[in-house]
C-alpha positions in Angstrom: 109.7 33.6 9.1 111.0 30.4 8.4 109.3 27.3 9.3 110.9 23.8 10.5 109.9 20.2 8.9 109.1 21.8 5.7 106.0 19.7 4.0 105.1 19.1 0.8 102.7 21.8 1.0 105.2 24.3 1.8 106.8 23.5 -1.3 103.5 23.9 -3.5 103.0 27.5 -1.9 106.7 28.5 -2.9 106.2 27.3 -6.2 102.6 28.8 -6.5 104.6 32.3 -5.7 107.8 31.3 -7.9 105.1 31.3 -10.8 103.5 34.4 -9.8 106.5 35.8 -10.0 107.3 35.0 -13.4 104.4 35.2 -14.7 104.5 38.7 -13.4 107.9 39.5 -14.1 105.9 38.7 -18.2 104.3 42.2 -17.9 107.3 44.0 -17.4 108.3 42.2 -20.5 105.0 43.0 -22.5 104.9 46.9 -21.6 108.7 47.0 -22.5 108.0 45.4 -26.0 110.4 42.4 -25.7 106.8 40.3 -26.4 107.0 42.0 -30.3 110.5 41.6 -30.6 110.2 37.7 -28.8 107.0 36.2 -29.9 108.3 32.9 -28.0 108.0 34.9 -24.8 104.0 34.8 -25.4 103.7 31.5 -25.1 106.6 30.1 -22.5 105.0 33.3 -19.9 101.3 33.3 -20.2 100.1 29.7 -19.9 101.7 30.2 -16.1 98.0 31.3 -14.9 96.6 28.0 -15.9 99.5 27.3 -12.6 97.9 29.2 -9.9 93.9 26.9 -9.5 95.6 24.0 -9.4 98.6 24.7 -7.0 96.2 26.4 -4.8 93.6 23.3 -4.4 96.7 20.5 -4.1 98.0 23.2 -1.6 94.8 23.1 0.4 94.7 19.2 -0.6 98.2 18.5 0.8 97.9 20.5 4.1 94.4 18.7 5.1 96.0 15.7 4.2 99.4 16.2 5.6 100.2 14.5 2.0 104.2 13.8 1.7 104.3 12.9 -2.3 102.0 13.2 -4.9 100.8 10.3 -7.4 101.3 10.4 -11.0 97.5 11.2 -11.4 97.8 14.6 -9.6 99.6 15.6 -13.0 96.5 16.2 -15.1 95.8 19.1 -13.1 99.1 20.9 -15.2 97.5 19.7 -18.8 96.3 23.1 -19.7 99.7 24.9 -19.2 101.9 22.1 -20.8 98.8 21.8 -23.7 99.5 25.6 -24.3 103.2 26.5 -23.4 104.4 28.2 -26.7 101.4 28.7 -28.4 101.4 31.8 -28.4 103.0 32.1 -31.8 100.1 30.1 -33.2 97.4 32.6 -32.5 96.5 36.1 -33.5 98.2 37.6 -30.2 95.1 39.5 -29.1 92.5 36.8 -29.3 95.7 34.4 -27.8 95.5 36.7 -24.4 92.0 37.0 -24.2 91.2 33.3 -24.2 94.2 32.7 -21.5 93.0 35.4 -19.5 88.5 33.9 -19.8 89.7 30.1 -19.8 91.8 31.5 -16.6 88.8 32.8 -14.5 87.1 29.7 -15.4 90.0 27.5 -14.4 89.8 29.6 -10.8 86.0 29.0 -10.1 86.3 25.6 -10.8 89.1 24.6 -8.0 87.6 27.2 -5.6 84.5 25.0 -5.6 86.6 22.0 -5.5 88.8 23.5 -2.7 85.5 24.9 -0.8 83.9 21.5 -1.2 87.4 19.8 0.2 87.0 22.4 3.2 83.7 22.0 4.3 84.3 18.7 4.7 86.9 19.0 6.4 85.3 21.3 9.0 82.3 18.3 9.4 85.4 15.8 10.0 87.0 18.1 13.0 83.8 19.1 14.2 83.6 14.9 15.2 87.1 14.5 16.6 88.4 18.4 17.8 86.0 20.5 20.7 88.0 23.5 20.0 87.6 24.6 16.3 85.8 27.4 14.5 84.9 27.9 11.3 86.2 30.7 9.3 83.6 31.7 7.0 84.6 33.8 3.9 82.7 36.1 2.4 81.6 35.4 -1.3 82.8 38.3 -3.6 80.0 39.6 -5.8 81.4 41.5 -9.0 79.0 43.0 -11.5 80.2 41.7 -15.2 83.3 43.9 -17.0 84.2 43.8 -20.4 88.2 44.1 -19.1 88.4 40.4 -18.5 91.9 41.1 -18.0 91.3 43.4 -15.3 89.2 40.8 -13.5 91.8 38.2 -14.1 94.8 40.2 -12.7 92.2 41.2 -9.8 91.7 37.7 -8.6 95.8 36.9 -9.0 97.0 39.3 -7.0 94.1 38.3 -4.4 95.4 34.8 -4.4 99.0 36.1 -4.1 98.2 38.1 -0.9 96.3 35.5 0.8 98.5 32.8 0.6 101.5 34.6 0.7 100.3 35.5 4.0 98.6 32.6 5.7 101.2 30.5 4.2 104.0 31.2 5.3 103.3 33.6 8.4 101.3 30.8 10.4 102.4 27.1 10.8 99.6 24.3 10.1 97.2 26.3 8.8 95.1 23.3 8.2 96.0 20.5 10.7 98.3 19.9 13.7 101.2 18.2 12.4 101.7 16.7 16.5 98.1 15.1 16.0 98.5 12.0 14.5 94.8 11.4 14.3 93.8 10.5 11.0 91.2 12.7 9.4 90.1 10.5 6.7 89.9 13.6 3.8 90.3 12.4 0.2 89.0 13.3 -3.2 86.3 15.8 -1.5 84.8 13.3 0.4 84.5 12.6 3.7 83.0 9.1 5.6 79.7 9.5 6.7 78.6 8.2 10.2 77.3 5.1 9.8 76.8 2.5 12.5 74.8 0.0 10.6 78.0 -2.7 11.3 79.0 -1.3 14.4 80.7 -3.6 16.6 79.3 -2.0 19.5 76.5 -3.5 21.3 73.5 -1.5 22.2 73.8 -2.6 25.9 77.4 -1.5 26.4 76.8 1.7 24.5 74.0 2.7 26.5 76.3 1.7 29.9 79.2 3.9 28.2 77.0 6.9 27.5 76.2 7.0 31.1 80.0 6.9 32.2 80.2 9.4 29.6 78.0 11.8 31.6 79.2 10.9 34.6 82.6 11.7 33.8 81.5 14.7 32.2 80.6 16.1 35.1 82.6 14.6 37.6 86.0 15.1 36.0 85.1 17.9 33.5 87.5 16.9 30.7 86.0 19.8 28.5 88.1 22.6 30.7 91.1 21.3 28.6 91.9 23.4 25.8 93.1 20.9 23.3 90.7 18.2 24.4 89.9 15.8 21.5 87.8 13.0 20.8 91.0 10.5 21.0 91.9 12.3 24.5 88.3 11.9 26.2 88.1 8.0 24.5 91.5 7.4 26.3 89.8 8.6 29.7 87.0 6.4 29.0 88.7 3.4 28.2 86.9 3.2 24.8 88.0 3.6 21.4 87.0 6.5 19.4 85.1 5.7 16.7 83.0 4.5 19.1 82.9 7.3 21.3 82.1 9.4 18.4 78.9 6.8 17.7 77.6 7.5 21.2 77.7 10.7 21.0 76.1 10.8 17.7 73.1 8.7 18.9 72.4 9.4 22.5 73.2 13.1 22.5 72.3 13.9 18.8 75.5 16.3 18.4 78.9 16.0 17.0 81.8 16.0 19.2 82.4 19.6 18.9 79.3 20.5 20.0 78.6 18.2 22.8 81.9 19.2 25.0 81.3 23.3 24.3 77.6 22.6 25.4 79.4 21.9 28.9 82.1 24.6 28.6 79.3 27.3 27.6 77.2 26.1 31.2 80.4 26.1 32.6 81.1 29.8 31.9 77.4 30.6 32.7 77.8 29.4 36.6 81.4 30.9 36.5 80.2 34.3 35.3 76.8 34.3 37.7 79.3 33.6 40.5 82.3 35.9 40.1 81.0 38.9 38.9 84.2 40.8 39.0 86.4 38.7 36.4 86.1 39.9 32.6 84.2 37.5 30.2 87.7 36.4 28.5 89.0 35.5 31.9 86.2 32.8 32.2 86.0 31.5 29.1 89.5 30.7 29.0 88.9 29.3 32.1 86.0 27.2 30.9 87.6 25.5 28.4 87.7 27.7 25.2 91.3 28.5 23.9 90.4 32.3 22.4 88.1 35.1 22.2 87.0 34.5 18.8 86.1 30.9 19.3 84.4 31.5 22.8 81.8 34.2 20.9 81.3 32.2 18.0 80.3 29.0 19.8 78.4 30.8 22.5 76.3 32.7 20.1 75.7 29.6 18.1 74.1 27.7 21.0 72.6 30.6 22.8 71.5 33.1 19.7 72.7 35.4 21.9 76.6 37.4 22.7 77.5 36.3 26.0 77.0 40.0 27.3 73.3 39.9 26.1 72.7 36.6 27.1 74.1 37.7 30.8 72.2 40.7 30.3 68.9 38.9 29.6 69.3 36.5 32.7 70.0 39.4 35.2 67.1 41.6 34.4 
C-alpha cells in the first residue's frame, strides 16, 4: 500500500485525511457532551472543514503539476480556518455550527469548479502531447434543496474522504507520469493556447514535414506503441515537438491524441476484417490502444458507433 518517492501531493492527501480524522473524532466529542463541558473544543474542532476544499484543489494542483514546495501565496487558501479557530466561544453555539457547516458547502463548490476548471485543462494539454489518454467524466450530483444543511455537509465529507482515500493512495500518479519529464505547462487554471503567429517554422519546411509525417505514419506505424507520445514520434522525425504539435494542428486539424488513434482505430478495422477469429481486445491491444476502456471510448468517439456495431454495420 505504500508508495516510493513520496511527493508533495502525497503529503497533502495524508494531511487532508489527518484533518478528517479529527474533525471527525469532534463528533464523538459533541454527542458525548465534552463540547458543553469544553466550549474551546467548538472552536479548535470545527473550523477543520474550512481544511478539506482547499487541500483537495492544491492536491489536484500539486499532482498535475508534479509541484515539490509550495509558495508563501498558497497560504491564503487556510485564512478561513486560522480567521475562525476558537471562535466558537464567541457565537451563540447553534447559529456558530450552522454558518460553518453553509459557509462549508460554499467553500466546496467553489474549489470543485476551480479544481474542474484546472482538469479540463489539463485533459486539452495531454490530449496535444499523450495518444493514449481518456477522459474520465464524472457525473454531476443533482440534490434537491434540504433544510439539514448539516446533513448535506457531512454527505459531501465523507464523499470526499472515500474518493481520495482511495485513488490516493491505492493507485500511483494518478495525474501524471512521474518517468515523463515532459512539461505540461498547467498553472493557475490556465493552460497555453496554440498559437503559431511567431512560429519559427517556415511554411515550406512544415508542409515537407507533414508529408514525412504521413509517410512515416504509414510506413513505420509509430501509433502501434502503447506509450507513444508527441516527444517520442518528434524524436522519430527529427523535429522538435512544439513543432510537431503545430503541424499537426494545421494540416490535419486534430490534436495529437486524435490524429495517432485515427490510425490505430483503421488499424484495428483491417485487423478485425482480416482475422475474424481473435476477440476485439486482442486487436486493439494489438493496434495500439493500452486497455479496453480506452479502445471503446475512442472508437466510439470517431465512429459514433461500439466497435461490435460498427463491424456489424460493415458486414451486413
Amino acid at each position: 500500500m505504500s508508495k516510493k518517492n513520496r511527493q508533495l501531493s502525497d503529503n497533502l492527501l495524508a494531511f487532508l485525511i489527518l484533518t478528517i480524522g479529527i474533525h471527525l473524532f469532534s463528533f464523538y466529542l459533541k454527542y458525548n457532551g465534552w463540547w458543553e463541558q469544553y466550549p474551546h473544543l467548538v472552536g479548535l474542532t470545527v473550523p477543520f472543514t474550512f481544511v478539506y476544499a482547499p487541500l483537495m484543489y492544491l492536491y489536484i494542483y500539486c499532482s498535475i503539476n508534479n509541484t515539490s514546495s509550495l509558495k508563501t501565496k498558497e497560504l491564503i487558501h487556510f485564512l478561513p480556518f486560522a480567521a475562525l479557530v476558537d471562535e466558537g466561544l464567541n457565537h451563540d453555539f447553534d447559529t456558530f455550527t450552522n454558518i460553518i457547516h453553509l459557509v462549508f458547502v460554499v467553500s466546496v463548490i467553489f474549489y470543485v469548479v476551480k479544481a474542474v476548471i484546472l482538469m479540463r485543462n489539463y485533459k486539452q494539454t495531454l490530449d496535444n502531447n499523450y495518444s493514449n489518454f481518456i477522459a474520465i467524466t464524472k457525473g454531476l450530483m443533482k440534490m434537491e434543496y434540504a433544510w439539514n444543511i448539516e446533513l448535506i455537509s457531512d454527505f459531501i465529507l465523507v464523499l470526499a474522504f472515500v474518493l481520495f482515500g482511495f485513488y490516493g493512495i491505492r493507485h500511483q500518479n494518478i495525474f501524471v507520469d512521474a518517468n515523463d519529464n515532459m512539461s505540461l505547462d498547467i498553472k493557475n487554471n490556465k493552460i497555453v493556447s496554440p498559437t503559431y503567429e511567431n512560429s519559427g517554422l517556415k511554411a515550406d519546411v512544415a508542409k515537407q514535414k507533414h508529408k514525412e509525417l504521413l509517410k512515416y505514419m504509414a510506413t513505420e506505424k509509430p501509433y502501434l506503441q502503447p506509450k507513444l507520445s508527441l516527444s517520442i514520434l518528434a524524436e522519430g522525425l527529427n523535429i522538435s515537438p512544439n513543432y510537431l504539435s503545430q503541424i499537426i494542428n494545421q494540416y490535419e486539424q486534430q490534436n495529437f491524441n486524435d490524429f495517432v488513434n485515427k490510425y490505430r482505430i483503421n488499424e484495428f478495422i483491417i485487423k478485425a476484417e482480416e482475422n475474424t477469429h481473435f476477440s476485439l481486445l486482442a486487436l486493439a491491444l494489438d493496434s495500439g490502444f493500452n486497455s479496453k476502456s480506452t479502445f471503446n471510448t475512442v472508437f466510439k468517439k470517431h465512429k459514433g458507433q461500439t466497435p461490435s456495431q460498427y463491424l456489424s454495420s460493415k458486414s451486413s
